[in-house]
C-alpha positions as CSV (number, residue, x, y, z in Angstrom):
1,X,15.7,-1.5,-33.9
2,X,19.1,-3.2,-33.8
3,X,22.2,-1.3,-32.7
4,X,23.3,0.7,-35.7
5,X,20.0,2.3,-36.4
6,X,20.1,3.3,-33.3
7,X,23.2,5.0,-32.8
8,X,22.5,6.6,-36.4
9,X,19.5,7.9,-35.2
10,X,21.0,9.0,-31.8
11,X,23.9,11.4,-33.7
12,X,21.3,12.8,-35.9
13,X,19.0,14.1,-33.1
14,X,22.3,14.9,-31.3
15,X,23.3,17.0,-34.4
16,X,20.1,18.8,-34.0
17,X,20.4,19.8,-31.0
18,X,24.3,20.8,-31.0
19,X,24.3,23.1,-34.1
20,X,21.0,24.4,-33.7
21,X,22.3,28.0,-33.8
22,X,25.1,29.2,-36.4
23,X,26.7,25.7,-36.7
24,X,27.8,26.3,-33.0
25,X,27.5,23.4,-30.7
26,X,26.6,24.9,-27.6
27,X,25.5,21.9,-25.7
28,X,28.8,20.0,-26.1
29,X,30.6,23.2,-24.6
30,X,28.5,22.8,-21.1
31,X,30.3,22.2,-18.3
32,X,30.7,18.1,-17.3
33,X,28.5,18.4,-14.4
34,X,25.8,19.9,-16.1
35,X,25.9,17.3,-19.3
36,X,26.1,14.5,-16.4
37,X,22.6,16.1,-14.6
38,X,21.1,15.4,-18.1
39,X,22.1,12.1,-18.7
40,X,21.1,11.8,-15.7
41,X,17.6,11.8,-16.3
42,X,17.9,9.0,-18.9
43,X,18.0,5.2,-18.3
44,X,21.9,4.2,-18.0
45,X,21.9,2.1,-20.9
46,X,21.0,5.1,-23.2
47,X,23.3,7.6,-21.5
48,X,26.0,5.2,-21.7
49,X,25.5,5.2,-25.3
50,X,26.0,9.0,-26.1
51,X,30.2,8.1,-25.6
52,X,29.5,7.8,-29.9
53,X,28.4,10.8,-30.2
54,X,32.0,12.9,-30.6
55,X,35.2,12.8,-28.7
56,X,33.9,15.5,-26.4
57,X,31.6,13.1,-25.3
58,X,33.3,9.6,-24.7
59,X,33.4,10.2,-21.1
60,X,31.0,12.4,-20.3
61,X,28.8,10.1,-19.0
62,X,30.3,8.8,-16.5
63,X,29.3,12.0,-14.7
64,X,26.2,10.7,-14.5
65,X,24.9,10.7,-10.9
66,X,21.5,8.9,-11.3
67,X,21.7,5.1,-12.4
68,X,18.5,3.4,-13.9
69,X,18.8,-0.2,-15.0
70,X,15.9,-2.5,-16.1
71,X,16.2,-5.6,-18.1
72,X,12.7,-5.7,-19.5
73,X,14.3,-5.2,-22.8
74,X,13.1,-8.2,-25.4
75,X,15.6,-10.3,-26.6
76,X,15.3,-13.7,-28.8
77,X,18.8,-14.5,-27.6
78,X,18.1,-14.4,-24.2
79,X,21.0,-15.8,-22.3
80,X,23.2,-13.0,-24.2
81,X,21.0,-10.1,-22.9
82,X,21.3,-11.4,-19.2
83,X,24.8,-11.5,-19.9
84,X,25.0,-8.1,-21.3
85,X,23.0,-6.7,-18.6
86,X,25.3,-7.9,-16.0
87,X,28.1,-6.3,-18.0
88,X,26.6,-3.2,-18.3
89,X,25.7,-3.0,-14.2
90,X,28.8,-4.2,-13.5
91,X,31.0,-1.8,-16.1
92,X,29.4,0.9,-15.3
93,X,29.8,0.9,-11.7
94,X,33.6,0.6,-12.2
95,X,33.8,3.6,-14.7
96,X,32.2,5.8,-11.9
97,X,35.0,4.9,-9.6
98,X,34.1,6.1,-6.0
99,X,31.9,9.1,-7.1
100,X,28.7,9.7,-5.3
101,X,25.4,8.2,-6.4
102,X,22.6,10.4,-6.2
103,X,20.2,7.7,-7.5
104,X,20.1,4.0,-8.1
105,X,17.0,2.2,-9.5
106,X,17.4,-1.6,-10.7
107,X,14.6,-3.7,-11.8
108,X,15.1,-7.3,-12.8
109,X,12.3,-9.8,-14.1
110,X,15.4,-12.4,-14.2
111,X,17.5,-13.9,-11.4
112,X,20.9,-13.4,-11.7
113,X,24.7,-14.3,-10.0
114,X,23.3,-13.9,-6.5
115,X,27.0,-12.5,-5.3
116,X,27.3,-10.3,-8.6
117,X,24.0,-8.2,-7.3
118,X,25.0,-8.3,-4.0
119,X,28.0,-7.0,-4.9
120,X,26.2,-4.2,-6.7
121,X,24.5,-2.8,-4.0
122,X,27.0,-2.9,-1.7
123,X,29.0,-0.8,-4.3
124,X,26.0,1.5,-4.4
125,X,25.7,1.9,-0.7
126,X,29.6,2.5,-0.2
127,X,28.9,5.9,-2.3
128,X,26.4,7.8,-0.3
129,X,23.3,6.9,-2.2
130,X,20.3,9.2,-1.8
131,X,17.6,7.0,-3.3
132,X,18.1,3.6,-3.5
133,X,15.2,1.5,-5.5
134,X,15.3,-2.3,-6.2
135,X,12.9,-4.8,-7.5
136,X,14.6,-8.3,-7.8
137,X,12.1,-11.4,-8.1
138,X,14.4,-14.4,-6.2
139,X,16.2,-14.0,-2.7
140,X,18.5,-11.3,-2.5
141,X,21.2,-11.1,-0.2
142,X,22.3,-7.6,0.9
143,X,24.4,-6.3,4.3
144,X,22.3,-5.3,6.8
145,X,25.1,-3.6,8.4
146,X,25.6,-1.2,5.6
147,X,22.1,-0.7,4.5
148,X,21.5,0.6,8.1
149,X,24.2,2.7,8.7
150,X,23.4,4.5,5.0
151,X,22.9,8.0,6.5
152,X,22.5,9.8,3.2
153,X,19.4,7.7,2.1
154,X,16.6,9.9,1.4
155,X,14.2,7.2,-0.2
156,X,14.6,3.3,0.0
157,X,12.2,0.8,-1.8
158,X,13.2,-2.6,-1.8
159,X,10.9,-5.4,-4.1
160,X,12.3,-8.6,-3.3
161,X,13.3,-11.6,-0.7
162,X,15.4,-10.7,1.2
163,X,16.4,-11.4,5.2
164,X,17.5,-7.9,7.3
165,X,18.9,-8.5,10.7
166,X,18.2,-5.4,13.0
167,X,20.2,-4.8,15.9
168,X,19.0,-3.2,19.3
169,X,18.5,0.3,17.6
170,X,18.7,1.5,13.8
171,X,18.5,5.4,13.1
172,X,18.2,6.7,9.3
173,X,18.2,10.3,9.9
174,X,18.0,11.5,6.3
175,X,15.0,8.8,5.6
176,X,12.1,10.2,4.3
177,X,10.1,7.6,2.2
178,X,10.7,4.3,3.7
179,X,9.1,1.0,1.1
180,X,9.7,-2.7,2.0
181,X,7.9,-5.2,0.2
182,X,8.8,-9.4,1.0
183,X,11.4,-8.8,3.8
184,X,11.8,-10.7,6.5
185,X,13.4,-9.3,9.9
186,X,15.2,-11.3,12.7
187,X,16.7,-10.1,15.8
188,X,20.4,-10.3,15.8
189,X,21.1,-9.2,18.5
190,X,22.4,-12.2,21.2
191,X,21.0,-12.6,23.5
192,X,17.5,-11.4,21.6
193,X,17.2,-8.1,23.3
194,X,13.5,-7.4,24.4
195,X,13.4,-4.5,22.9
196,X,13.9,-3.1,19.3
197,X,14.4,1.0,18.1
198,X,13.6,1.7,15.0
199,X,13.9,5.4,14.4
200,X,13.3,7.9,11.3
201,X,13.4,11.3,12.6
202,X,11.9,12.7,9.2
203,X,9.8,9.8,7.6
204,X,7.0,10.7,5.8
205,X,5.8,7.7,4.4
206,X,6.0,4.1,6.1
207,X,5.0,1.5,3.9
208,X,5.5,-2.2,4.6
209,X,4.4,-5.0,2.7
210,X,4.5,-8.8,3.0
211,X,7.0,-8.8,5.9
212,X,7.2,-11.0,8.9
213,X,8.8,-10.6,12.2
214,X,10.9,-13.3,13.9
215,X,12.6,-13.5,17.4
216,X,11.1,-9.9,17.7
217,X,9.4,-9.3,21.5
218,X,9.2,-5.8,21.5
219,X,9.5,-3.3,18.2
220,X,9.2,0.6,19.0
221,X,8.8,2.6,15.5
222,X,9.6,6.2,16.2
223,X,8.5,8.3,13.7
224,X,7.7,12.0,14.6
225,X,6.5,13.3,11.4
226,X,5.3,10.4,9.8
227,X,2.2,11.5,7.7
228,X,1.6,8.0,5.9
229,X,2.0,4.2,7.6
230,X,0.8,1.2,6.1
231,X,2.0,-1.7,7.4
232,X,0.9,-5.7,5.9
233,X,2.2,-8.3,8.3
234,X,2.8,-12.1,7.2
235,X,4.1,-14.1,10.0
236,X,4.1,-18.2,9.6
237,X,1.1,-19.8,11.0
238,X,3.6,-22.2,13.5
239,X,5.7,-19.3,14.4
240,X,5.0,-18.8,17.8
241,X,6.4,-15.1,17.9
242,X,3.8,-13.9,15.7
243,X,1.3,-14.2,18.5
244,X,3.8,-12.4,21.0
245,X,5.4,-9.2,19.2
246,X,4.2,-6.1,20.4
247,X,4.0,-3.3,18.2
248,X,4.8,0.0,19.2
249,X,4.3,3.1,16.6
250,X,5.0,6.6,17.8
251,X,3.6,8.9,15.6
252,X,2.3,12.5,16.3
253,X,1.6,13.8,12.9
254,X,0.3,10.2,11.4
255,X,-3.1,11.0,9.2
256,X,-3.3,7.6,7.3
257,X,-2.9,4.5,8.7
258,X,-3.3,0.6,7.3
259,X,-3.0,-2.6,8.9
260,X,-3.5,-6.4,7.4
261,X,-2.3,-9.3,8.1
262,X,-1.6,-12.0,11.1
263,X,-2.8,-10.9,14.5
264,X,0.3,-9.2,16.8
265,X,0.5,-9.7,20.8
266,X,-0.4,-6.0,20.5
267,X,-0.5,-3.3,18.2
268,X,-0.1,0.0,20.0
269,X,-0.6,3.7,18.4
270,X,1.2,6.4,21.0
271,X,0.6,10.0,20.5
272,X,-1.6,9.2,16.8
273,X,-5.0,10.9,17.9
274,X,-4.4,13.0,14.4
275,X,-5.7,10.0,12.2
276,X,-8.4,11.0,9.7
277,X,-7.8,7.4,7.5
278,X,-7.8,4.2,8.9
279,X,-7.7,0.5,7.0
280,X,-7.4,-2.7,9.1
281,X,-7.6,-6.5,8.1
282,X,-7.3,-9.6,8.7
283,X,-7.5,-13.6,7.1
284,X,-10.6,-15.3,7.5
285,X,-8.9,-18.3,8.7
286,X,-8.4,-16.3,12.5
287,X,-12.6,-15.5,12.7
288,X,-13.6,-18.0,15.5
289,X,-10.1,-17.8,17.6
290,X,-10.9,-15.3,20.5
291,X,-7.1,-14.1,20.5
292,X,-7.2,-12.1,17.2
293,X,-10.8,-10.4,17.9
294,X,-9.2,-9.0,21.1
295,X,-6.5,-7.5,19.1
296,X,-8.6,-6.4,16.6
297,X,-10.4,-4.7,19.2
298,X,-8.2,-2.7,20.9
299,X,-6.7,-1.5,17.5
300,X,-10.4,-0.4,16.7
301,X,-10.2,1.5,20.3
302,X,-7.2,3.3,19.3
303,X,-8.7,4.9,15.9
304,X,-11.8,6.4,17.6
305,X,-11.0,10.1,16.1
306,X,-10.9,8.5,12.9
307,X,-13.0,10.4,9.9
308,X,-12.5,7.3,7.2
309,X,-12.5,3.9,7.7
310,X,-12.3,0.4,6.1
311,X,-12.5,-3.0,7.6
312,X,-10.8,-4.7,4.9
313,X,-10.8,-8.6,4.3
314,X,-12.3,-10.6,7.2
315,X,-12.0,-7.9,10.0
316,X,-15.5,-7.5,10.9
317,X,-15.8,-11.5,11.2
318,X,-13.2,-12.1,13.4
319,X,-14.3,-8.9,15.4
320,X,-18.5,-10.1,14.4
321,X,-18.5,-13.3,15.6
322,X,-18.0,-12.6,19.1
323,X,-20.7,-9.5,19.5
324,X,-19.1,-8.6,23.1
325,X,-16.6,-7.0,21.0
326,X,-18.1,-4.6,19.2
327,X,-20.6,-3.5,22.3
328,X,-17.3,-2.6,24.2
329,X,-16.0,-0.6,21.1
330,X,-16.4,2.8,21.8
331,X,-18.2,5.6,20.0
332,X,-16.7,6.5,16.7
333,X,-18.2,10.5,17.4
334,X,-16.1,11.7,14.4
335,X,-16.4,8.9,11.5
336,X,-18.5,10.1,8.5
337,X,-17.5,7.0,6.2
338,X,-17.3,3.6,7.0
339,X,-16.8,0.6,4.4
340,X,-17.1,-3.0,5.4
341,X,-15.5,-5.9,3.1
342,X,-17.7,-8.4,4.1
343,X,-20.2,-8.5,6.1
344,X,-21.7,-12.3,7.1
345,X,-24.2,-13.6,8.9
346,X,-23.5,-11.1,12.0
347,X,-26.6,-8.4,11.6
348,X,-26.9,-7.9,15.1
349,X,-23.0,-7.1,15.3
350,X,-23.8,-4.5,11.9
351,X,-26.2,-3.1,13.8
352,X,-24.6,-2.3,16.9
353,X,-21.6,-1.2,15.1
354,X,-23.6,1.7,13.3
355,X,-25.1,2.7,16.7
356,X,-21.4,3.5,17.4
357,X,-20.9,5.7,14.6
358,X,-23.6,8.9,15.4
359,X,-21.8,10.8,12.6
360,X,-21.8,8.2,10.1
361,X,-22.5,10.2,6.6
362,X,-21.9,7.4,4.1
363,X,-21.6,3.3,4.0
364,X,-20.5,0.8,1.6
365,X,-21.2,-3.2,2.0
366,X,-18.3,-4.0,-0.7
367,X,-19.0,-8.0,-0.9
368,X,-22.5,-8.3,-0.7
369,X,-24.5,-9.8,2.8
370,X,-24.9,-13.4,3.3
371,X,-27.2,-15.1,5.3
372,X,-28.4,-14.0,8.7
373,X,-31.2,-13.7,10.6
374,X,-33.5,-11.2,8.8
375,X,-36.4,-11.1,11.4
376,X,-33.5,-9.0,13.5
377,X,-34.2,-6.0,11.4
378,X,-37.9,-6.5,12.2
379,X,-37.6,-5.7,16.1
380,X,-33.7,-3.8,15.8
381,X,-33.5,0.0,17.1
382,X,-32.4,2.2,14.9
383,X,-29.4,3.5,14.5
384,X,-29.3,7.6,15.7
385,X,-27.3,8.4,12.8
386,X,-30.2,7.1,10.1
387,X,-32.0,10.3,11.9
388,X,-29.6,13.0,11.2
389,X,-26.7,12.3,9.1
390,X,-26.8,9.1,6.9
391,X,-27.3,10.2,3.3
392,X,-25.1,7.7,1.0
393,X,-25.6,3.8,0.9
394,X,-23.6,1.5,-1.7
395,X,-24.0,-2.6,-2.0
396,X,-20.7,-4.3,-3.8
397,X,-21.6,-8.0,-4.9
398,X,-25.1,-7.7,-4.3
399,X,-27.1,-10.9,-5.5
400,X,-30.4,-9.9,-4.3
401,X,-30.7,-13.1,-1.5
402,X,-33.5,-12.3,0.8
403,X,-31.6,-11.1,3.5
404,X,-29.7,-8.4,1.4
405,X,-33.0,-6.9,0.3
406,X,-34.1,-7.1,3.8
407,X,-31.3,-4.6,4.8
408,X,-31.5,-2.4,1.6
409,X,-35.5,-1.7,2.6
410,X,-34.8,-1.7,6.2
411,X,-32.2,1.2,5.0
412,X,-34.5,2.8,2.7
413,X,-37.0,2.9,5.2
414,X,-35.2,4.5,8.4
415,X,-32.7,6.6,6.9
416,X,-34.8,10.0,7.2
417,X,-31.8,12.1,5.6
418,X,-31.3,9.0,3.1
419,X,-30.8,11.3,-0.9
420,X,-28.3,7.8,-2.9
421,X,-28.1,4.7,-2.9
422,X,-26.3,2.6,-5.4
423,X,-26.7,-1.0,-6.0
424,X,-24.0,-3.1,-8.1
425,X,-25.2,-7.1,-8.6
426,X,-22.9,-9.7,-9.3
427,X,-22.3,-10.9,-12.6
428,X,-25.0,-13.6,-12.7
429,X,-27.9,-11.2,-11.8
430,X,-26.3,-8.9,-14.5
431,X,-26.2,-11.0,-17.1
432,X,-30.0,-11.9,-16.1
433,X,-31.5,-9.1,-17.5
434,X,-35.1,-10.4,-16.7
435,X,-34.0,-11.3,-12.8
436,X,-32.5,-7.4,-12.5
437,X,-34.9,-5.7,-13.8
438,X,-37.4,-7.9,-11.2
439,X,-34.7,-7.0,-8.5
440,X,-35.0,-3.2,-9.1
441,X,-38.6,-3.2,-9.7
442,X,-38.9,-4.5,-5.9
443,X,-36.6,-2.1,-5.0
444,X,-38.0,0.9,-5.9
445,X,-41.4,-0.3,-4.7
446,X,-39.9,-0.5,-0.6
447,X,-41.4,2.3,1.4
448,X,-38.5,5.1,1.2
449,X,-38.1,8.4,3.5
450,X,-39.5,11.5,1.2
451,X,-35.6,12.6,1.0
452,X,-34.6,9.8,-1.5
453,X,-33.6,11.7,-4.7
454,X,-32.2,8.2,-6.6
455,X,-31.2,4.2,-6.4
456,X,-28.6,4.2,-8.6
457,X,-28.6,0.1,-10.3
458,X,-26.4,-1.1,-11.9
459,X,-24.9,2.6,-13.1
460,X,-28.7,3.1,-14.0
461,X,-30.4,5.7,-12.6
462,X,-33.8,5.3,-10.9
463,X,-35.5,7.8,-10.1
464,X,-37.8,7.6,-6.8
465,X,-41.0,7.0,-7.0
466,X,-41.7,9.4,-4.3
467,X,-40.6,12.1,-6.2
C-alpha cells in the first residue's frame, strides 16, 4: 500500500471514529495527554502519521510517551528506507524535546551509523526511561555510565553486541525484569577490584544470555526477590578468567533457576533453598576434564530441595564420566521429575543417580542411550523409588540399539508403580514401518509390573498385554 492510500484510509477511519455521534468529534476534543496515551499504544511510525489527520492534530503526537520502532518494513529501494528510518528515529526524538520516555523499543535487522544509534539511546536514557528494549544485530556501543545510573528503569532487554564496563558496585533500584542477551562485561575498575556488587533490590526476573565475563574475580548478584534467573555463560576457551570467576547469587525467593555454559571457579547459590526448577548444562567438549565435573558437582549439591530438574546438553557426561561424582551427590528427597539430555555409555552413573532420587515420579531420556554395558542392568540393585513412586517413563531419539531396549525392559520390569511409558524413535526407525512395528512388538512382549496401563509408541497407543 503506498503512502497516499494509506493516509486516505487513515482519515476515513479517523472520520469514523470522530463524528460517530451528531457530527461531534469527541475524540479530537480530549485532552493532549490522553490522545498521547493512545498513540501511544501504536508503533511511532503510525502515530507520527495522524499529524494529517486535522490541525487539531499536527502535534498531538508528540505527546506520545511510548516509542516503538522496527525496520522490518519491505522495501525494493532499500538504501532509501534505512535512510528514512534513521530520519524518523532521529526526528522524532528531537520533536519530543526533553519530555520523559515511558517506553522505548527499537528493533533493527540492519546495521546502521554506529554513533547515530548510540546517540539514540543515550537520548533515551537522558529522559528517565522506564522500559528500555533493543534488538540491534552488529556491535552497539552504548555508555555504561548512564545505562547504570538509569534509576527509573523498570524493564531493560538488550539483543545485541555490545561491551558494558561495571564498576565496583551498580544498584538499579526500580529494576524489575532484567534481559541481556550477547554482552560482554569487563571490570573497569583499576586496579581490577576483587570483588563486584551487582544489586536489584526488586528484580523479578534475571535472564542472561550468551554473555562472558572478563577481568571478573569475584561477582556477588544480590537479588532479594528474584523469582526467575537464568543465566547462559560463554567465556573464550583461552581466557584464563573463565576458570577463576566466582559466582555469587543471593536470592531468597528464587523458584526457577538455569545454568549453561563454560565451567565458573564456582557457582554459589546463598539463601536459594526455595527452588522448585532447576536446568544446568554444559558443552561436551569439558566431559573428560576433572575441573568442570567438580563444579558441576557442587552446583548439583546446592539444588538438593529441587522438585524439577533438567541436565541439559552434556551435563550428565562431564558429571558421568567420573562415577565418584555422582556417589558423593546427595539425596535429591524432594525431586519428582528428572530429565536427562543425553545419557552415554555411563549406566552405572544412571543408576546410581536414580538411587539418589527416592521421590522420583517421572523420567525422560530426551536423546536416546548409547552404548554401554548392558550386563550392568543384569546384576544392578534397584532403585527404591521403582518400588513406590515411579510411574511415568519417556525415551527421546530412541533407535532401538540393544542397550536402549535393555533399559526400557529393565524399567518395565522393576518399576512396580510403573502406569506410561512413551517411546518416540528417530526418524529412520519411523520411516521403517516394518523395523517399528518389530521394535514395539518386542516391547510389549518384556515382562511388565501388573500396574502398566500403556506404552505409548510413536503417539500410538498400546495397550498392555497384561491387562
Amino acid at each position: 500500500m503506498d503512502s497516499s492510500l494509506r493516509r486516505k484510509s487513515m482519515k476515513d477511519i479517523s472520520s469514523k471514529m470522530q463524528f460517530c455521534s451528531n457530527g461531534e468529534d469527541k475524540i479530537s476534543s480530549l485532552p493532549d495527554s490522553i490522545l498521547g496515551d493512545i498513540l501511544s499504544l501504536l508503533p511511532t511510525k503510525d502515530a507520527v502519521r495522524t499529524c494529517v489527520l486535522s490541525t487539531r492534530w499536527i502535534y498531538i503526537w508528540t505527546c506520545i510517551t511510548s516509542l516503538q520502532f522496527d525496520d522490518r518494513v519491505r522495501n525494493c529501494h532499500r538504501r532509501r528506507t534505512k535512510d528514512n528510518f534513521m530520519n524518523l528515529v532521529s526526528r522524532v526524538l528531537l520533536h519530543l524535546g526533553d519530555s520523559s520516555i515511558q517506553s522505548f523499543s527499537i528493533s533493527c535487522l540492519k546495521p546502521y551509523d554506529m554513533s547515530r544509534a548510540s546517540a539514540w539511546i543515550s537520548a533515551v536514557l537522558r529522559r528517565k526511561v522506564q522500559k528500555l528494549y533493543i534488538c540491534y544485530p552488529n556491535k552497539l556501543s552504548i555508555c555504561s555510565h548512564s545505562l547504570f545510573n538509569c534509576h527509573s528503569l523498570v524493564e531493560l532487554k538488550l539483543l545485541m553486541q555490545c561491551t558494558l564496563r561495571i564498576s565496583t558496585k551498580i544498584c538499579l533500584p526500580n529494576l524489575k525484569i532484567l534481559n541481556l542477551s550477547r554482552i560482554k562485561f569487563v571490570n573497569d575498575s583499576f586496579p581490577h577490584s576483587a570483588k563486584v556488587i551487582l544489586s536489584f533490590p526488586v528484580l523479578k526476573m534475571f535472564e542472561l544470555t550468551r554473555c562472558s565475563w572478563l577481568n571478573m574475580k569475584n561477582v556477588n548478584i544480590i537479588s532479594p526477590v528474584v523469582e526467575s534467573f537464568i543465566l547462559e555463560c560463554f567465556n573464550p576457551l583461552d581466557s584464563s578468567e573463565s576458570y577463576h570467576c566466582t559466582i555469587n547469587i543471593c536470592a531468597s525467593c528464587l523458584s526457577k533457576f538455569k545454568y549453561i555454559g563454560y565451567p565458573f571457579g564456582e557457582l554459589i547459590l546463598s539463601g536459594t533453598s526455595s527452588v522448585l526448577d532447576a536446568s544446568i548444562g554444559a558443552p561436551r567438549r569439558f566431559k573428560k576434564l576433572l575441573r568442570p565435573a567438580q563444579q558441576a558437582s557442587m552446583l548439583l549439591k546446592q539444588l538438593h530441595s529441587v522438585k524439577y530438574l533438567k541436565l541439559e546438553g552434556h551435563i550428565f557426561e562431564v558429571i558421568g564420566y567420573r562415577k565418584a561424582f555422582v556417589v558423593s551427590l546427595p539425596s535429591f528427597d524432594k525431586l519428582i521429575h528428572l530429565e536427562l539430555n543425553s545419557v552415554i555409555t555411563h549406566c552405572e552413573a544412571l543408576l546410581e543417580l536414580l538411587h539418589k532420587l527416592p521421590s522420583l515420579t517421572s523420567l525422560v531420556c530426551k536423546k536416546g542411550v548409547s552404548k554401554f554395558d548392558k550386563h550392568i542392568l543384569a546384576s544392578a540393585t534397584v532403585p527404591v523409588c521403582f518400588f513406590s513412586h515411579l510411574q511415568v517413563v519417556g525415551f527421546r531419539q530412541f533407535d532401538a540399539e540393544e542397550c536402549e531396549l535393555c533399559l526400557a525392559k529393565f524399567v518395565l520390569e522393576n518399576a512396580k508403580v510403573l502406569k506410561h511409558m512413551s517411546i518416540l524413535t528417530t526418524r529412520r526407525l519411523l520411516l521403517s514401518n516394518t523395523e517399528a512395528e518389530s521394535v514395539k512388538e518386542k516391547l510389549l512382549s518384556f515382562p511388565k509390573a501388573p500396574s502398566v496401563a500403556s506404552i505409548r509408541f510413536n503417539a500410538i497407543n498400546c495397550v498392555s498385554s497384561t491387562l
